[in-house]
Backbone atoms as SQL, in Angstrom:
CREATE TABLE atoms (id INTEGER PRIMARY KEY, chain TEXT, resi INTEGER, resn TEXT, atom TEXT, x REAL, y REAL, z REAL);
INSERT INTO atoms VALUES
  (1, 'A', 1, 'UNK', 'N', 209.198, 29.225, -13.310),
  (2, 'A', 1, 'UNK', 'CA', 210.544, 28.753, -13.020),
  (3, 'A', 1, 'UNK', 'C', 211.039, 27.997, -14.236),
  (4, 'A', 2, 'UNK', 'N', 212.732, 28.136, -14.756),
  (5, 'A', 2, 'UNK', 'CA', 212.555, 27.556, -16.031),
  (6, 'A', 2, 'UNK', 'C', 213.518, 26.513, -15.586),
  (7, 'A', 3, 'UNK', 'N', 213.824, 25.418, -16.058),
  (8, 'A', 3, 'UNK', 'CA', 214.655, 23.692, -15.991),
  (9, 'A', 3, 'UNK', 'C', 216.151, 24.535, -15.680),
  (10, 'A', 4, 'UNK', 'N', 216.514, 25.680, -16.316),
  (11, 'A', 4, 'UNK', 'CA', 218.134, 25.552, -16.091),
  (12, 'A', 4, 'UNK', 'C', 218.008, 26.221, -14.445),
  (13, 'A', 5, 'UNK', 'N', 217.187, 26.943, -13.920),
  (14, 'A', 5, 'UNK', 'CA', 217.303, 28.000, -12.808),
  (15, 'A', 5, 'UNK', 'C', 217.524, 26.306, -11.586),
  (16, 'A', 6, 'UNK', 'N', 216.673, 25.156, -12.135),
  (17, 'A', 6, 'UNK', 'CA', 216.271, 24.084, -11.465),
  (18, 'A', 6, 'UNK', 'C', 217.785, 23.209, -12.226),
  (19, 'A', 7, 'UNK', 'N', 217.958, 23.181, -13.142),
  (20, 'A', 7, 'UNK', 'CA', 219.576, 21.764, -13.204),
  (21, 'A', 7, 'UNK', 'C', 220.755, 22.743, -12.623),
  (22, 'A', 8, 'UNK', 'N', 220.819, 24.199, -12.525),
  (23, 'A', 8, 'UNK', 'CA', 221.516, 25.067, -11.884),
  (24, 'A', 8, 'UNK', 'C', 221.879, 24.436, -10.524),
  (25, 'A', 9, 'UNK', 'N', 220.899, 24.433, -9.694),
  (26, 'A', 9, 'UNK', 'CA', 220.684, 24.438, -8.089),
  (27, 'A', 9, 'UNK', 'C', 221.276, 23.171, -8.199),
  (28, 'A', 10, 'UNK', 'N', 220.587, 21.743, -8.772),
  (29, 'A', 10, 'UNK', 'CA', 221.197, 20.642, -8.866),
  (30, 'A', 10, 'UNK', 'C', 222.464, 20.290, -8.832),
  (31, 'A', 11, 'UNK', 'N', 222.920, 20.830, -9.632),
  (32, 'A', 11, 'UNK', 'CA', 224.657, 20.916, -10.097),
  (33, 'A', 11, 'UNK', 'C', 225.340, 21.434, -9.718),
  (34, 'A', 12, 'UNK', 'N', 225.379, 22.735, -9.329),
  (35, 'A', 12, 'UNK', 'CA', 226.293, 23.388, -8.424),
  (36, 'A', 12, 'UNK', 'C', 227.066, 22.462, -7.090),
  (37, 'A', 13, 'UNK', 'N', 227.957, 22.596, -6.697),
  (38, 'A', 13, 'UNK', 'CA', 229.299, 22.182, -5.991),
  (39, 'A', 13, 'UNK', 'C', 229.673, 23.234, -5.209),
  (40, 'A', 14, 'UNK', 'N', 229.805, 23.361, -4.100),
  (41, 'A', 14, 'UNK', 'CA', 229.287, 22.060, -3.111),
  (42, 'A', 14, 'UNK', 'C', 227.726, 22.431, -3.113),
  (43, 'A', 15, 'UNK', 'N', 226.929, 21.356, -3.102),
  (44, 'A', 15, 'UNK', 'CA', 225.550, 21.261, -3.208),
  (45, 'A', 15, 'UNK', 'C', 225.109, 21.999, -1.745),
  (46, 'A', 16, 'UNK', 'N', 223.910, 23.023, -2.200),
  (47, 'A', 16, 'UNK', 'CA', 223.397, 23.563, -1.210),
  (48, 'A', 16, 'UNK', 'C', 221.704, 22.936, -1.324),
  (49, 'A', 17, 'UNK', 'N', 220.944, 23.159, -0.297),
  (50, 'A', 17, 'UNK', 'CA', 219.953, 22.512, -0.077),
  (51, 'A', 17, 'UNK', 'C', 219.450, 23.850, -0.876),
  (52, 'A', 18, 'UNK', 'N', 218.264, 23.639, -1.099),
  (53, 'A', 18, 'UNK', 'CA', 216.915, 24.497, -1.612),
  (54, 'A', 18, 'UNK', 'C', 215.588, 23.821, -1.747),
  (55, 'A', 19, 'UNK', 'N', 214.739, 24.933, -1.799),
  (56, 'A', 19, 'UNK', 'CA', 213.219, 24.746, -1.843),
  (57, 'A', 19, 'UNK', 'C', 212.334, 25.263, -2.597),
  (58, 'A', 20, 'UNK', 'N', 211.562, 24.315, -3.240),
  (59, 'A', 20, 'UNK', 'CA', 211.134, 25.141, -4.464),
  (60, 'A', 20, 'UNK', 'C', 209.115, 25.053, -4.234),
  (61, 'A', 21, 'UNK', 'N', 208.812, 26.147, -4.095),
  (62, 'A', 21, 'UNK', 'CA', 207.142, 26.129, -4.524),
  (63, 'A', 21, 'UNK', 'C', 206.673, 25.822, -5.238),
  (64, 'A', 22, 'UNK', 'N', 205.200, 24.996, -5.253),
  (65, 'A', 22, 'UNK', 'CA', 204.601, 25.225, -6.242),
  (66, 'A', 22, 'UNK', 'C', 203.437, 25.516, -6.315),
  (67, 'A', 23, 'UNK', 'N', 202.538, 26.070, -7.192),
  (68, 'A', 23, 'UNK', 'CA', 201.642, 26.659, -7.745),
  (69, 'A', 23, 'UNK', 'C', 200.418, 26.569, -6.869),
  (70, 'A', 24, 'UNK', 'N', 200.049, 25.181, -6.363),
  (71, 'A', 24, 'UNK', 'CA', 199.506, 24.964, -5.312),
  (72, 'A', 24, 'UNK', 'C', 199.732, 25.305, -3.827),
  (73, 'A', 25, 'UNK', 'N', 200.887, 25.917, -3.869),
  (74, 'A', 25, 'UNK', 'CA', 201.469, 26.347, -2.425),
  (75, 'A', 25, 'UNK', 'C', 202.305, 25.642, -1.454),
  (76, 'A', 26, 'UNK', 'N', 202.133, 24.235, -1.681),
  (77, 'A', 26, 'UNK', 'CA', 202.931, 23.073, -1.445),
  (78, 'A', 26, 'UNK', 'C', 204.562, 23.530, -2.023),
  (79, 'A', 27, 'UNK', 'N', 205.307, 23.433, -0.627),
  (80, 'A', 27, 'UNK', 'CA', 206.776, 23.585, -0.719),
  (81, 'A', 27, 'UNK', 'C', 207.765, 22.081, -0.467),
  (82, 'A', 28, 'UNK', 'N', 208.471, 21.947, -1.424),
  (83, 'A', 28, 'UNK', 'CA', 209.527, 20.794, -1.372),
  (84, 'A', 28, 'UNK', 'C', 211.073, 21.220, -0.795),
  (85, 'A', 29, 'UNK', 'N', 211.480, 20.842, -0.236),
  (86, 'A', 29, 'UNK', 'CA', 212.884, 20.849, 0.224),
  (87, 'A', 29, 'UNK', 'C', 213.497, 19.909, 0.097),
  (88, 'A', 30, 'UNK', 'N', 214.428, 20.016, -0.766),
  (89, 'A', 30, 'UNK', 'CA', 215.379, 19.505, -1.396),
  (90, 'A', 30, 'UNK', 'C', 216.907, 19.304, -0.852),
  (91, 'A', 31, 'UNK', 'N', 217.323, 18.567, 0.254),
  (92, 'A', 31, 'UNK', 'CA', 218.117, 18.307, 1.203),
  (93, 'A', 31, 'UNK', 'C', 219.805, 17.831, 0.599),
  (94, 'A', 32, 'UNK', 'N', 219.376, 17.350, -0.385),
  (95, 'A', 32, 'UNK', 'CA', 220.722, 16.658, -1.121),
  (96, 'A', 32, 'UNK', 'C', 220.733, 16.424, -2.505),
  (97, 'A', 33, 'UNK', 'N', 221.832, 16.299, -2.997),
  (98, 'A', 33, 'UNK', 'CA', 221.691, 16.084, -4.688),
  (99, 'A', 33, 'UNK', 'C', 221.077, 14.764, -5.007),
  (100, 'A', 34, 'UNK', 'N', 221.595, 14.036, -4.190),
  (101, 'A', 34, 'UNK', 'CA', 220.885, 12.303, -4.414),
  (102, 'A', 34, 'UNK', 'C', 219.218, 12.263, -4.305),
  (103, 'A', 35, 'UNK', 'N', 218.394, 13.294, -3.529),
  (104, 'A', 35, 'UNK', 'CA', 217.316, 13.110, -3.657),
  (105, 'A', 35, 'UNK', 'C', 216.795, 13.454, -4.562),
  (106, 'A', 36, 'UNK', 'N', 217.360, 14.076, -5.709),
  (107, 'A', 36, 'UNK', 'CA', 216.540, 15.063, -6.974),
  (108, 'A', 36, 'UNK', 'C', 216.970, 14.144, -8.401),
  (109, 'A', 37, 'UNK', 'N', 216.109, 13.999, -9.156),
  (110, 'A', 37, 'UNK', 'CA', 217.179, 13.814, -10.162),
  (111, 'A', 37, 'UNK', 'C', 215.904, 14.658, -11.654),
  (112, 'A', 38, 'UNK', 'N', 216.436, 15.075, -12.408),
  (113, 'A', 38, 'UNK', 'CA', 215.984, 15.996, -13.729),
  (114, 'A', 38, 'UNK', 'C', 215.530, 15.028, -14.481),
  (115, 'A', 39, 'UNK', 'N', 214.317, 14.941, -15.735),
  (116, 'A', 39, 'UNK', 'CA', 213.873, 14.151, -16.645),
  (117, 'A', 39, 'UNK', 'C', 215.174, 14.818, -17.859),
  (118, 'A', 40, 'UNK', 'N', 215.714, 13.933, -18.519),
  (119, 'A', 40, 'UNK', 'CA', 216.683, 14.103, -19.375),
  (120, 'A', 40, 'UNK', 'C', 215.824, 15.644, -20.421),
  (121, 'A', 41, 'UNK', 'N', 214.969, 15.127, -20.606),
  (122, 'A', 41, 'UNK', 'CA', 214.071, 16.620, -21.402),
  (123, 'A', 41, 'UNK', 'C', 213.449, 17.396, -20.782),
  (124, 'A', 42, 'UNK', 'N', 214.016, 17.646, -19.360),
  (125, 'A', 42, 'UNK', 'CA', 214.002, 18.721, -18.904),
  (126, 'A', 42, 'UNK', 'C', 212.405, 19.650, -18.536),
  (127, 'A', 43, 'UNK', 'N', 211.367, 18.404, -18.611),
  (128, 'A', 43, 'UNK', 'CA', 209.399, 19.078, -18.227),
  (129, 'A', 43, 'UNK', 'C', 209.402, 18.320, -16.551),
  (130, 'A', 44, 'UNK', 'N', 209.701, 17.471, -16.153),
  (131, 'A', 44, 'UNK', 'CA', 209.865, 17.194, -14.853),
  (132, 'A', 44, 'UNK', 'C', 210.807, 16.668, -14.103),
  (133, 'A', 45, 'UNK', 'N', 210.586, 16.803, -12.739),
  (134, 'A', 45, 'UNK', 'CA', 211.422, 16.059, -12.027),
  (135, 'A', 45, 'UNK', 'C', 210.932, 15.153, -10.604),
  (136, 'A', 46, 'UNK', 'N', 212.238, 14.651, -10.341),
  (137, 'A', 46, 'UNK', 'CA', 211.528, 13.708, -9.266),
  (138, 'A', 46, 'UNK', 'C', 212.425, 13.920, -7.616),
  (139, 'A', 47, 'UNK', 'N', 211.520, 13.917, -6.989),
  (140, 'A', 47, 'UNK', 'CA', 212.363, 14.110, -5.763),
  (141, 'A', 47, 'UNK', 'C', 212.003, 12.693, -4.931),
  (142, 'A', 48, 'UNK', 'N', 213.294, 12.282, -3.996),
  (143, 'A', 48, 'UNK', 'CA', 213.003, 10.904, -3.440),
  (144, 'A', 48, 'UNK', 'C', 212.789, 11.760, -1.851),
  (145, 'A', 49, 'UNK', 'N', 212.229, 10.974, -1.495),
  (146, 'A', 49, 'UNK', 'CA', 211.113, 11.288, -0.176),
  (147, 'A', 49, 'UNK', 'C', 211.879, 10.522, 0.895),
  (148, 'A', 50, 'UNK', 'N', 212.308, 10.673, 2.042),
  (149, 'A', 50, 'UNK', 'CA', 212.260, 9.768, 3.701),
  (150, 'A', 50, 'UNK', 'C', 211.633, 9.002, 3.494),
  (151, 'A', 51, 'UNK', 'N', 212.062, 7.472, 3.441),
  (152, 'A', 51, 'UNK', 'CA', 211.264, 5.950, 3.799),
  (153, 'A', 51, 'UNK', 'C', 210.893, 5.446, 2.638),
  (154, 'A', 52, 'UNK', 'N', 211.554, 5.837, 1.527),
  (155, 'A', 52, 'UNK', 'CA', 210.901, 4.964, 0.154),
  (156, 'A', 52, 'UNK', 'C', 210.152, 5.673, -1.035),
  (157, 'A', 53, 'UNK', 'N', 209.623, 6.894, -0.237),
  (158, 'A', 53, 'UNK', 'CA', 208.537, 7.718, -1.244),
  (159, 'A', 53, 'UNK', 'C', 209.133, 8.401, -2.334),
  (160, 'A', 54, 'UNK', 'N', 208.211, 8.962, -3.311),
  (161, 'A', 54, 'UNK', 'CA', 208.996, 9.512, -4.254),
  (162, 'A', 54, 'UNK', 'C', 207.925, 10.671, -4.923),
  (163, 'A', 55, 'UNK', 'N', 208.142, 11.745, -5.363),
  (164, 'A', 55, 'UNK', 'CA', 207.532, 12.880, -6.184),
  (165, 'A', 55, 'UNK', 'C', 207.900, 13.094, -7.149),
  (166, 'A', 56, 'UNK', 'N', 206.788, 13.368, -8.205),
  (167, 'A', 56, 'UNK', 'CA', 207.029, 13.606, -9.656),
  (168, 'A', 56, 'UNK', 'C', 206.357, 14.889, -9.755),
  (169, 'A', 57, 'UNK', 'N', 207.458, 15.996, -10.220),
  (170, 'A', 57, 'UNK', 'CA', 206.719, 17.269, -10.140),
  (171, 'A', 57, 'UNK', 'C', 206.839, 17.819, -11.834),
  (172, 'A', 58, 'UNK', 'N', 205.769, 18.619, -12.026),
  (173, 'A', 58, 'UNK', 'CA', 205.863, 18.868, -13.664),
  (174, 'A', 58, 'UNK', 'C', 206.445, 20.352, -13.233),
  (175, 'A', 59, 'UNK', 'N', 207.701, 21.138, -14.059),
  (176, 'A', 59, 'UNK', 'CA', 208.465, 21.544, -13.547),
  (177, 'A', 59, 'UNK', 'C', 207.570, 23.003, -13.916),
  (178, 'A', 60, 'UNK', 'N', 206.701, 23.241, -14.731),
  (179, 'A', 60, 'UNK', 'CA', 205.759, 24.468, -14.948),
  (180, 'A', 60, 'UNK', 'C', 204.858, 25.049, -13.848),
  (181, 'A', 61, 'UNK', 'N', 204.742, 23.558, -12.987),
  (182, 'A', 61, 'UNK', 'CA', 204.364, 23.806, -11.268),
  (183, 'A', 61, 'UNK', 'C', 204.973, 24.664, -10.488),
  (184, 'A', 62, 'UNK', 'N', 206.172, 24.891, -10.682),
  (185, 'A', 62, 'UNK', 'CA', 206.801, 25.903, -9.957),
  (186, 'A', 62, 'UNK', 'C', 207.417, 26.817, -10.048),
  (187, 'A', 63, 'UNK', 'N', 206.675, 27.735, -9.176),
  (188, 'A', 63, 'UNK', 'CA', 206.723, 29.330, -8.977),
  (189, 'A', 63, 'UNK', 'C', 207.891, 29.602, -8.252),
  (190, 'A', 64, 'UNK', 'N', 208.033, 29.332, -7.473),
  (191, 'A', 64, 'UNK', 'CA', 209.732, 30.030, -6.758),
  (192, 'A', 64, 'UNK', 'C', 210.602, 28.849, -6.087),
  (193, 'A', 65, 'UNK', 'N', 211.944, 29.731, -6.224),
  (194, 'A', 65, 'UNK', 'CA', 213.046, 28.505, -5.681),
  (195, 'A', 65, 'UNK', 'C', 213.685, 29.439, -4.550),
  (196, 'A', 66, 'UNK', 'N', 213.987, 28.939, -3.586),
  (197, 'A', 66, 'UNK', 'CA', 215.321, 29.415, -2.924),
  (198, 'A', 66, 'UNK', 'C', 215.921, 28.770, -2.598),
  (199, 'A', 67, 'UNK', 'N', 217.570, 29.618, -2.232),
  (200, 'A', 67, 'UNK', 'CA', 218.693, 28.404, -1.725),
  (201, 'A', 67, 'UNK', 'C', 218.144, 28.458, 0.046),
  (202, 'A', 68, 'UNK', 'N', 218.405, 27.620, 0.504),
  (203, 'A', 68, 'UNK', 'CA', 218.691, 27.944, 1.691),
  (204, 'A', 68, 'UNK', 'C', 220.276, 27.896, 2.050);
């Protein structure tokens, strides 16, 4: 998966949810633009979690995206 297929989904208007795999098989869903945000150089990102939590994913981790 390459950073633009991923600041793509981000950015787009009106924001649609999506979900992206990774390598491990572990799937993220990505509910809103406020939960995601891109490392300015573009090797990871972070998704904010329900109740405080947060994920740092290295973006070479992942194998497929879809919109939902």
């Amino acid at each position: 998966m390459t950073t633009e297929a991923i600041k793509t989904a981000v950015e787009t208007r009106p924001f649609r949810p999506f979900t992206v795999r990774l390598t491990s098989g572990v799937q993220i869903q990505i509910t809103a633009q406020d939960r995601i945000a891109l490392h300015p150089e573009g090797k990871t990102f972070i998704v904010f979690e329900a109740g405080g939590g947060y994920r740092i994913v290295d973006i070479p981790l992942v194998t497929d995206m879809a919109v939902n």
